[in-house]
C-alpha positions in Angstrom: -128.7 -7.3 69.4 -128.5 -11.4 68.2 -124.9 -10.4 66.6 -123.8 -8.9 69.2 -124.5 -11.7 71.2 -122.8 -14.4 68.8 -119.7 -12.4 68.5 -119.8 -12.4 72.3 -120.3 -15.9 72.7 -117.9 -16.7 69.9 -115.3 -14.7 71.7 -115.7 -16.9 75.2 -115.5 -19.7 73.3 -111.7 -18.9 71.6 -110.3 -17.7 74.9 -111.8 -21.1 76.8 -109.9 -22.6 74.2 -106.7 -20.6 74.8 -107.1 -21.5 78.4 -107.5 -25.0 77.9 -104.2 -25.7 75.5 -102.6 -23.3 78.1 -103.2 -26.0 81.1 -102.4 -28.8 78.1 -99.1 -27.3 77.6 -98.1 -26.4 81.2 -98.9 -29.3 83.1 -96.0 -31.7 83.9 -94.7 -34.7 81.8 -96.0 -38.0 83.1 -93.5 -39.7 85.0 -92.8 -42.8 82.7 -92.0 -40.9 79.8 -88.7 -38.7 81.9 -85.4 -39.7 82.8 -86.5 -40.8 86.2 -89.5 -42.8 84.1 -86.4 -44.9 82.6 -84.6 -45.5 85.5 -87.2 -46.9 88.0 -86.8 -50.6 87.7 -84.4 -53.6 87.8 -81.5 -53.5 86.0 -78.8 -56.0 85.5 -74.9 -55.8 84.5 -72.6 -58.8 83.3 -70.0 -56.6 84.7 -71.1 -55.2 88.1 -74.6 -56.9 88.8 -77.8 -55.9 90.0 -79.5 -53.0 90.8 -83.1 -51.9 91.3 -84.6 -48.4 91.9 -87.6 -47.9 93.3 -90.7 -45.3 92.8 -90.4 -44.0 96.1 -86.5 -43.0 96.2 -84.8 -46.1 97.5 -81.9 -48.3 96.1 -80.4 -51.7 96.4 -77.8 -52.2 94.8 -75.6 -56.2 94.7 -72.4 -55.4 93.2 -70.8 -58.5 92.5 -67.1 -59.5 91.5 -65.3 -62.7 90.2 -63.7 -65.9 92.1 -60.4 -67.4 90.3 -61.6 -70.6 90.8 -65.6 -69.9 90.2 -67.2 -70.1 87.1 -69.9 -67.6 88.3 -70.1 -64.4 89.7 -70.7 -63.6 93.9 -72.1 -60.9 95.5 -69.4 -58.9 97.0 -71.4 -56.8 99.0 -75.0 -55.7 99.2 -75.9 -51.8 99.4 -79.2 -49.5 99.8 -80.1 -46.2 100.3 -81.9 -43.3 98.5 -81.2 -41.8 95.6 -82.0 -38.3 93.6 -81.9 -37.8 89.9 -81.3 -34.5 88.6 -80.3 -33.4 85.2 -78.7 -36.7 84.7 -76.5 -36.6 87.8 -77.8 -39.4 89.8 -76.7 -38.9 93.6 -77.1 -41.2 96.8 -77.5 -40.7 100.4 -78.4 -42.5 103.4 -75.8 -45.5 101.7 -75.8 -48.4 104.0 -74.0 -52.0 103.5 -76.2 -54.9 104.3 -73.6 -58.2 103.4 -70.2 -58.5 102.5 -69.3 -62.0 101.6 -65.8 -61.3 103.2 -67.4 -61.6 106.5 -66.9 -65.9 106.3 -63.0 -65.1 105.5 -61.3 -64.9 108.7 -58.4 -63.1 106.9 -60.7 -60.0 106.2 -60.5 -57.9 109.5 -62.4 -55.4 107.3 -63.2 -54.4 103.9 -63.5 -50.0 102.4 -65.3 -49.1 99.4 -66.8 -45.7 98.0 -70.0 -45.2 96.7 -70.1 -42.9 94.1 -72.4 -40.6 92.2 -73.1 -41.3 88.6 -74.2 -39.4 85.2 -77.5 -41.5 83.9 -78.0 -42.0 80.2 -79.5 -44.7 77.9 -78.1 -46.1 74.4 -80.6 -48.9 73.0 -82.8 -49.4 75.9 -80.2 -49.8 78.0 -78.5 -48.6 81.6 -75.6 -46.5 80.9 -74.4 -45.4 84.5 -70.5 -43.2 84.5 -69.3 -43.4 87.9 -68.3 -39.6 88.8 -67.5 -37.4 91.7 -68.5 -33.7 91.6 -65.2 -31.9 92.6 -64.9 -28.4 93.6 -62.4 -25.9 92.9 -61.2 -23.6 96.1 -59.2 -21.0 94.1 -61.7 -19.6 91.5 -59.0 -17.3 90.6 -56.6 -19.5 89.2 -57.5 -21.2 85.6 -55.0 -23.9 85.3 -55.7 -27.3 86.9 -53.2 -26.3 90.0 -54.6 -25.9 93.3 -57.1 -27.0 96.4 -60.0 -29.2 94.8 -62.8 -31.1 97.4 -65.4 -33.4 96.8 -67.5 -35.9 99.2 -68.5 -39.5 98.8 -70.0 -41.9 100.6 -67.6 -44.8 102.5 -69.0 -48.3 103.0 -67.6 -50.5 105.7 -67.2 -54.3 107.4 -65.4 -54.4 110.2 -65.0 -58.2 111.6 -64.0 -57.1 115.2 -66.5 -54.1 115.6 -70.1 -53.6 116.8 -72.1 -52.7 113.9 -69.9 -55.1 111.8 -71.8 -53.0 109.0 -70.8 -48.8 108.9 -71.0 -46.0 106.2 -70.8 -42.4 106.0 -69.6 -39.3 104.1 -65.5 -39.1 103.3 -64.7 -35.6 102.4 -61.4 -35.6 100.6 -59.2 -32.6 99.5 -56.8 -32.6 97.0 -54.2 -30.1 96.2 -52.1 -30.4 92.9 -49.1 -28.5 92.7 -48.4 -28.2 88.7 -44.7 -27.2 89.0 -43.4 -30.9 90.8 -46.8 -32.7 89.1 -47.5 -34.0 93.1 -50.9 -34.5 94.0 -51.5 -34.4 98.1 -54.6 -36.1 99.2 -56.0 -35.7 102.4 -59.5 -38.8 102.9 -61.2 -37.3 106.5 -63.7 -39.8 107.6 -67.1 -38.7 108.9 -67.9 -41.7 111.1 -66.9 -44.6 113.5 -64.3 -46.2 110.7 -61.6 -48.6 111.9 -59.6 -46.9 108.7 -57.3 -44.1 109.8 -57.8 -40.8 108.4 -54.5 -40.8 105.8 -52.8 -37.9 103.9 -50.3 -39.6 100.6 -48.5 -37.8 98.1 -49.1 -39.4 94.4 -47.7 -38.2 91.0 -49.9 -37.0 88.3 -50.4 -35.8 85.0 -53.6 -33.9 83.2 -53.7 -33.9 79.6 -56.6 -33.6 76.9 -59.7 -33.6 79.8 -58.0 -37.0 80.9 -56.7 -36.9 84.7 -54.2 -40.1 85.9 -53.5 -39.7 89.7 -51.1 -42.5 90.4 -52.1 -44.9 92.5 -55.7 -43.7 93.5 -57.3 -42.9 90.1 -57.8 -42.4 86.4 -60.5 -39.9 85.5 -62.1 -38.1 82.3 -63.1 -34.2 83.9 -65.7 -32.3 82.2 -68.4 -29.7 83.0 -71.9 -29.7 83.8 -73.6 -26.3 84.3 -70.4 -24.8 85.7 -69.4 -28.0 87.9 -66.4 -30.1 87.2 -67.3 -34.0 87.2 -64.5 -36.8 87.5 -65.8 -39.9 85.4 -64.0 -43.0 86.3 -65.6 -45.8 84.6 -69.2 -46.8 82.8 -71.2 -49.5 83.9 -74.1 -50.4 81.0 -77.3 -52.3 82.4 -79.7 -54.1 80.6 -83.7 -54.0 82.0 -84.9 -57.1 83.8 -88.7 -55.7 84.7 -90.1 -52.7 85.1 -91.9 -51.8 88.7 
């Protein structure tokens, strides 16, 4: 009867264990050590400027260009909003402009930029953000790069004569190569109050090697993230300047 009762106790005591480095194993990573770990904080680029992310899913981001006659760099213009990371593909929403040093230039009636979505790795400790739109494919059925391709991104505004000086919203824009002239049509349709026309221009192309040059709007590298097709532009590397 006393065996019986060790090998019964000995046996509640192997499957507690199973159950306890089954909860080890299955709970989730703390936050510090994943992707999104990394990239809370404030970040700084000789090239582009600041940026700081924050725990609770907001951005600002001072993106900052060079004067001909400074010796420093300026803030161009001053951006926030929220952000989502995902696989690597860090996307942004809610993108508004706070300052644009164009507004003391009384030549500037008003300034257009687009916000884009980035892929998200390090190298050394540091920032490496590839500026990227995810574009979409409308004819599945053809596999050469002909054809209708869309994507939306976000459009950042001044406008010196308008009430909000300060506007954003999503641009969807369609484009539709046609492989047999190597034209590329582009349609931009704005989805807000933007003193910018809605346009549709005509541009020559060529796609060679992954490497897409649309002339006169655009040089990109295309590749393929679980199935999508991402349009990388350019990589902006950021060095940590404290952690949150």
């Amino acid at each position: 009867m006393r065996k019986y009762y060790s090998i019964k106790m000995f046996g509640v005591l192997i499957f507690s264990l199973i159950m306890i480095g089954c909860d080890e194993t299955s709970s989730p990573q703390p936050i510090k050590y994943t992707m999104l770990g990394n990239l809370i904080g404030q970040w700084h680029s000789d090239y582009s400027g600041g940026i700081i992310f924050y725990e609770d899913g907001t951005f600002v981001d001072s993106i900052k260009t060079w004067y001909s006659n400074s010796i420093s760099q300026k803030a161009e213009y001053v951006v926030q909003g929220n952000y989502m990371l995902n696989d690597s593909i860090l996307t942004f929403s809610n993108v508004k402009m706070l300052y644009c040093m164009y507004s003391d230039d009384p030549l500037h009636r008003g300034i257009l930029s687009y916000y884009k979505p980035a892929i998200v790795s390090f190298a050394g400790g540091d920032l490496q953000l590839r500026k990227t739109m995810k574009v979409e494919k409308q004819n599945s059925s053809t596999t050469d790069f002909s054809g209708e391709w869309k994507t939306t991104i976000y459009g950042i505004e001044y406008q010196r004569d308008n009430t909000p000086q300060y506007v954003c919203g999503e641009v969807n824009f369609t484009l539709n190569f046609n492989d047999s002239t190597a034209i590329c049509t582009i349609s931009e349709n704005r989805l807000y109050n933007s003193m910018f026309e809605n346009k549709t221009d005509e541009h020559d192309y060529s796609f060679e090697n992954g490497w897409l040059e649309i002339i006169n709007f655009g040089s990109y590298f295309v590749e393929w993230i679980n199935g999508k097709a991402y349009w990388t532009s350019n990589t902006v590397s950021y060095k940590r300047v404290a952690q949150n």
